[in-house]
C-alpha positions, 0 to 999 in steps of 0.5 A, a space after each residue: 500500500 502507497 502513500 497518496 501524493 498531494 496533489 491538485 485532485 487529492 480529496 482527504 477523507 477526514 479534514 483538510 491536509 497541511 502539506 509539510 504535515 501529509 510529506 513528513 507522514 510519506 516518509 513515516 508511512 513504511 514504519 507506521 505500516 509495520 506497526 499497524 500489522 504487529 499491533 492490529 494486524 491490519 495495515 488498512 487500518 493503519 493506513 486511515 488511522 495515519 490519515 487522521 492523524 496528519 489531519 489532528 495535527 495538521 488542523 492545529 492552533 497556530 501556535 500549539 504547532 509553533 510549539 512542535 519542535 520535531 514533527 516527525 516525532 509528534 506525528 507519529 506519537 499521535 498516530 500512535 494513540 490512535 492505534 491503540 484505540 482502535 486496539 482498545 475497540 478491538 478488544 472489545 470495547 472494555 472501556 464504553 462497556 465499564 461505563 455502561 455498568 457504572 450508568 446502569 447501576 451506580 448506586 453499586 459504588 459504595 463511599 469507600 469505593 470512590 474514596 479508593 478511586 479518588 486516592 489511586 488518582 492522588 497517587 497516579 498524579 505523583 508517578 512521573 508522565 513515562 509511569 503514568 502512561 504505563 498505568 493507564 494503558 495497564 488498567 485499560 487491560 493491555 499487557 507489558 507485552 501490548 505496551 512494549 510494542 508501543 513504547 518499542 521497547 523490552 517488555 520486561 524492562 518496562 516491567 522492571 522500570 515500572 516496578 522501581 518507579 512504584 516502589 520510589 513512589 511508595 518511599 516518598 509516601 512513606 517519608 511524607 507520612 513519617 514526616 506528618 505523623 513527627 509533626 502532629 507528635 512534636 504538635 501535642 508535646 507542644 501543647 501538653 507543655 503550654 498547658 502545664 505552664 499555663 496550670 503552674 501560672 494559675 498555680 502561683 497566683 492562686 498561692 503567691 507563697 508558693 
């Protein structure tokens, strides 16, 4: 399959096309074809999936584009993304289908359970944006085997490297934690000791002799 020239007649499907942006996806074509067959396994899919993401790009605000210091780099992590929702699709339409049970019955989540959620968010804010990206893409049920494709990398060393940044993250909880409870702990001792005082205060006014 070849990419289309731009020419005079080209109709593009899903947008108007920027030039630069429709030549940059030409030479990124071969390697994004590749990556459609190992992930989908479906160049077609791919070849409209490219097409819509040199239109997002291309359609840009002028100065978000004036902010893209390597558009090769951007094209394609944006083709990327949308590869994995058609994977996403294809597996089933996890996502819509866990929507759809929480509008069927949301009165099944109970307080504790959004409090859960609302910590796991917390914590997920604190993971640095390549550990971030892990975790969505794991809770939206891809492997570290989906995500090395991806990320092209070893699947295993995502692992690893996931795994370390988790127990970073636990560490810095921890101290934070340790570092609250030493405050609260020096906050009552302080007190305690302003309310003897205060008690011995009372004490030697009520009897000056004393």
């Amino acid at each position: 399959m070849l990419w289309p020239a731009l020419d005079a007649g080209y109709q593009e499907e899903f947008g108007p096309v920027d030039p630069e942006v429709h030549r940059v996806a030409s030479d990124l074509w071969p390697s994004a074809e590749h990556f459609a067959l190992d992930v989908l396994h479906d160049a077609g899919a791919g070849f409209r999936l490219l097409k819509r993401a040199v239109v997002a790009v291309s359609t840009l605000p002028a100065d978000r584009r004036e902010q893209i210091h390597d558009l090769p780099a951007y094209l394609f992590r944006t083709y990327k993304r949308l590869v994995l929702a058609e994977l996403e699709k294809l597996n089933g339409h996890r996502k819509h289908d866990l929507e759809t049970r929480e509008a069927l019955h949301p009165l099944s989540i109970d307080a504790a359970e959004i409090e859960r959620q609302i910590l796991v968010a917390e914590v997920v804010h604190h993971l640095d944006p390549w550990a971030r990206e892990v975790f969505e893409n794991l809770t939206l049920g891809y492997s570290f085997e989906e995500i090395g494709r991806v990320l092209e990398a070893n699947p295993q060393v995502i692992r690893n490297r996931f795994r370390l940044a988790l127990r970073r993250l636990a560490a810095s909880i921890n101290r934070d934690s340790e570092s609250a409870t030493a405050r609260t702990t020096r906050l009552r001792r302080n007190i305690s000791e302003s309310i003897k005082r205060l008690r011995m205060m009372r004490v030697r006014r009520l009897n000056p002799s004393r």
